[in-house]
Every structure is written in structure tokens, then in C-alpha cells.
C-alpha positions as CSV (number, residue, x, y, z in Angstrom):
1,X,328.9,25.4,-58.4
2,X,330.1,22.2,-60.3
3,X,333.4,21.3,-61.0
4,X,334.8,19.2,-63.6
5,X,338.6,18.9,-64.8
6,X,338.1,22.0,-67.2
7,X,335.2,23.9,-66.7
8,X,333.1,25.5,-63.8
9,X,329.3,25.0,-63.8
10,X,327.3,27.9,-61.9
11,X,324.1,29.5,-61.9
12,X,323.9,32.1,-64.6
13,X,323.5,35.5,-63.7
14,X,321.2,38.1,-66.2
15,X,324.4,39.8,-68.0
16,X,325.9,35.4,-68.7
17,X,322.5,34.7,-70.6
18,X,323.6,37.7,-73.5
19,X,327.3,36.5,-73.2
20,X,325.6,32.8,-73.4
21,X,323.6,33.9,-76.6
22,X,326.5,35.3,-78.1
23,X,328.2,31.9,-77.5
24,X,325.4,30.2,-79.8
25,X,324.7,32.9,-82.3
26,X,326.9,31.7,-85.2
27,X,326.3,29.9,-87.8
28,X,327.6,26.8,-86.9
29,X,325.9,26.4,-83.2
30,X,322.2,27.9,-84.8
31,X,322.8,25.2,-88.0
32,X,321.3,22.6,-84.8
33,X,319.9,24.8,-82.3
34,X,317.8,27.3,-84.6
35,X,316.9,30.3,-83.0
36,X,314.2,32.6,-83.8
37,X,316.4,35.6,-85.6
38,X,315.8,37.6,-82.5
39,X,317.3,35.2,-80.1
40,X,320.5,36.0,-82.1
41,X,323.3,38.3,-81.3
42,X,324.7,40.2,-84.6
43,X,327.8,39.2,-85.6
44,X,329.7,42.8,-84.5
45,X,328.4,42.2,-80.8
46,X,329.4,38.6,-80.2
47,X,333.0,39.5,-79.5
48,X,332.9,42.5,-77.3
49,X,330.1,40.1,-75.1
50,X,332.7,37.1,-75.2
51,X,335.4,39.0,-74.1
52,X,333.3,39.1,-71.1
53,X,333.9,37.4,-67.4
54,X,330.6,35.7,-66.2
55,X,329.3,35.1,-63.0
56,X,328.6,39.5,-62.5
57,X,325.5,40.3,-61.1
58,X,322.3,38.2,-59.9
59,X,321.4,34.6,-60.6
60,X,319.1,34.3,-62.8
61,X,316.1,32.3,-62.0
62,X,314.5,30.7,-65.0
63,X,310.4,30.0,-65.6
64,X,309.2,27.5,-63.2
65,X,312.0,24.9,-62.0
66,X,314.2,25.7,-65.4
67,X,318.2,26.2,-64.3
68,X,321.0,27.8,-66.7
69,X,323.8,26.9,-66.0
70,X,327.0,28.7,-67.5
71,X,330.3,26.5,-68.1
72,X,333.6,28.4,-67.4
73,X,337.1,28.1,-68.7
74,X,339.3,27.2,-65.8
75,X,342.5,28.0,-67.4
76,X,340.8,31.2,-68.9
77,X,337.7,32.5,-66.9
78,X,335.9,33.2,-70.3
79,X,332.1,31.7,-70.8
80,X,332.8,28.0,-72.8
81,X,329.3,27.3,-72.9
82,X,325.6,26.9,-71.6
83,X,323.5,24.4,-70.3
84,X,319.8,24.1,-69.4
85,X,318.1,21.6,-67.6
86,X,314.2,22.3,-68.3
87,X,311.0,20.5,-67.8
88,X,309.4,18.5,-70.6
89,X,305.8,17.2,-71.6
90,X,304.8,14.5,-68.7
91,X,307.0,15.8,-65.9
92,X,310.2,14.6,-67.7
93,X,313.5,16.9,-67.8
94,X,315.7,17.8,-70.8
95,X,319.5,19.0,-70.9
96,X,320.6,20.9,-73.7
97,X,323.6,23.2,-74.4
98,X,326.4,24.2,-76.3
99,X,330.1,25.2,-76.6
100,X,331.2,29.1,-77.7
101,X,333.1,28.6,-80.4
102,X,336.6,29.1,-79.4
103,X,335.7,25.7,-77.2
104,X,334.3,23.5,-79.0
105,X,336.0,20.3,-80.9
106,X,338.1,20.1,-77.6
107,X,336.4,17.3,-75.6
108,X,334.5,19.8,-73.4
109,X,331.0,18.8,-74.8
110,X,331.1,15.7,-72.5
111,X,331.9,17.5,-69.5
112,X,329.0,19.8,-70.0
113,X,326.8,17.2,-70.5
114,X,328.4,15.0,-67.9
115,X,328.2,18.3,-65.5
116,X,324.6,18.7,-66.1
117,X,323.4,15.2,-65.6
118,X,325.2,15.5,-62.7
119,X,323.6,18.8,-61.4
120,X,319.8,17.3,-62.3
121,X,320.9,14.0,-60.2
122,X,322.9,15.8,-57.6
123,X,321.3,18.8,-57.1
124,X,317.6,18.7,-58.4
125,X,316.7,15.4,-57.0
126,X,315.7,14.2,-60.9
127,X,316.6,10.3,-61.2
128,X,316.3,10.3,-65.2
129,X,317.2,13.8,-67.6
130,X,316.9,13.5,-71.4
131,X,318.6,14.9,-74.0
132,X,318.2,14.9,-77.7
133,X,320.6,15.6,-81.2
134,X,319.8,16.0,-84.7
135,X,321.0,12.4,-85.9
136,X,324.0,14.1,-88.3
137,X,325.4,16.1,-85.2
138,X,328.1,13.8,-84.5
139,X,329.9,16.1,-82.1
140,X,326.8,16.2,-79.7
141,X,325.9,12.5,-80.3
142,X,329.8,11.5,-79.0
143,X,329.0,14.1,-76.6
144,X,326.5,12.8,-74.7
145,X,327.4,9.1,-75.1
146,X,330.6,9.9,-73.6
147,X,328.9,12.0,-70.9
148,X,327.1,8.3,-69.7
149,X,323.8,9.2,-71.8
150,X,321.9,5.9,-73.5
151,X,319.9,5.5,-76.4
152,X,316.9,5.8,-76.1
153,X,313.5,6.1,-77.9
154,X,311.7,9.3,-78.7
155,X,310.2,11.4,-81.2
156,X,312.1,10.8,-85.1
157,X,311.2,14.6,-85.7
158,X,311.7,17.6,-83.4
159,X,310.8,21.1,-84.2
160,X,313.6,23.8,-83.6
161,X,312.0,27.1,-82.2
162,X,312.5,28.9,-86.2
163,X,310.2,25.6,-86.9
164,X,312.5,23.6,-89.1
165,X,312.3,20.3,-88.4
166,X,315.2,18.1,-88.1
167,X,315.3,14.3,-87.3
168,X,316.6,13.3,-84.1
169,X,318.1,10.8,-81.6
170,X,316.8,10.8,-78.0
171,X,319.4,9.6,-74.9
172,X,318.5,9.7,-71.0
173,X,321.1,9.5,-68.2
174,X,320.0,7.8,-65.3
175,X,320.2,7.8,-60.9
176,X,319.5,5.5,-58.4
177,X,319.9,7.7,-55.9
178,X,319.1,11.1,-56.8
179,X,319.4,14.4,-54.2
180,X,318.1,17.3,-53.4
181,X,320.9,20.6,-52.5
182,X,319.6,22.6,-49.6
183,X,319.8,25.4,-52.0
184,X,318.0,23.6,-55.1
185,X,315.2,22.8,-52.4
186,X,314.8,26.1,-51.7
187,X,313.9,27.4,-55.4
């Protein structure tokens, strides 16, 4: 677990990847990430599953070295958000994530990105993550330059998994001394 002034970061369990998906199932949060429509929790689900307290059950433990983390409320103890740390094309990692609605526009974006560059440095033993934004999401962009990610250069296009394609901006955050946790070596 992670701390930062306003959330927890932890390992998701099964039941926080539904509350998760619920988080990013509007219309709003799929405008940039575009989910396939059966990635997307209807509309009369997402609040029952937000209502719900994560962290219940067993971790879950991603394809290969993937981690999700969930980001919870402090003052609340409600699911604020996601984020992933996967591997990439040539052995490089990516972070992405999001905010549940009822969080976002509140500063929190940084400290989940700041939180997860400091779990992939920390805790994965990765000296470099990347991370990339549709160029008009100015809320992620701030994000992650706030969070200590630089520019960087990458692809002008990316696919979205419904296979729009949207332009993009690329940033990495970087480590000289990256660690490995006793538990992350252990994965």
C-alpha cells in the first residue's frame, strides 16, 4: 500500500476491478479511454458498485507482471480511481488510469499518477514508466506534468481498444535508483 495526502494505493482485489470499471464507464472517462461496449458497466449498475468499499476479497494478479492498483478516498473509503502499470512493446512500462467521477477536477489526478510512478520505481524496480494523453485532455496532461512526468516523444496516433484513433502526447517519469519490494520480487 501507497500513501499519498488523499488517497490510498493498494493492490486490487477481483470484486475493485467491477467497482473500478464502474468508475470509468461514463461518458466522460470512455470520451478518452474508449472501451469496447462490453468493458462498460450500464448506467443503472454504476452506483450500487460505487457505493461499494474496496479492498474485499483476493488481490488480483494481472497477465504477466501487469499490477492494478485501486486509489482510495481517505476521508471517505470509497474507490476514487484506478491505475495500471503494464508492459509495453520493447520491455518498456506504461501507467494509465482515471478518477470516478465524483473525484475528479479535485487535484487527485496527480497524486495517482505521482503514486504510480512511485509504485513502478519503488516497488517494481522500473527506472523509466510512460504514460500517454489524447493531446485535448487537458486534465490528464496537467496531470501528469504535475505528477513529475516529461515530454516526451512517441507515436502522434494511438488506437483506443473500440479502435478510434485519437492523437496523442507521450511523457515518461524517470529513477536513478529504482527498487525492488520483497513482495513485488516475489510476483
Amino acid at each position: 500500500m501507497l500513501s499519498t495526502p488523499r488517497l490510498f494505493l493498494q493492490t486490487a482485489t477481483l470484486l475493485d476491478l467491477n467497482i473500478a470499471a464502474a468508475a470509468a464507464s461514463d461518458p466522460e472517462a470512455q470520451r478518452w479511454l474508449g472501451w469496447p461496449p462490453g468493458g462498460v458497466i450500464l448506467e443503472d449498475h454504476r452506483d450500487r458498485l460505487l457505493a461499494r468499499r474496496p479492498g474485499q476479497g483476493r488481490p488480483f494478479r494481472g497477465p504477466d507482471d501487469d499490477v492494478e492498483l485501486v486509489a482510495i478516498d481517505r476521508q471517505s473509503g470509497l474507490l476514487a480511481g484506478s491505475i495500471g502499470v503494464r508492459g509495453a512493446e520493447g520491455g518498456e512500462w506504461e501507467v494509465g488510469g482515471y478518477l470516478a467521477p465524483r473525484f475528479r477536477h479535485q487535484g487527485l489526478g496527480t497524486e495517482l499518477f505521482a503514486g504510480a510512478a512511485a509504485f513502478a520505481h519503488e516497488h517494481l524496480g522500473l527506472a523509466v514508466v510512460h504514460a500517454g494523453a489524447e493531446v485535448s485532455n487537458s486534465a490528464s496532461i496537467g496531470a501528469l506534468l504535475s505528477a513529475g512526468f516529461v515530454p516526451m516523444a512517441g507515436p502522434e496516433h494511438h488506437e483506443l481498444p473500440d479502435g478510434r484513433v485519437i492523437p496523442s502526447r507521450w511523457f515518461r517519469h524517470e529513477s536513478d535508483r529504482p527498487a525492488t519490494c520483497a513482495i513485488a520480487g516475489s510476483r
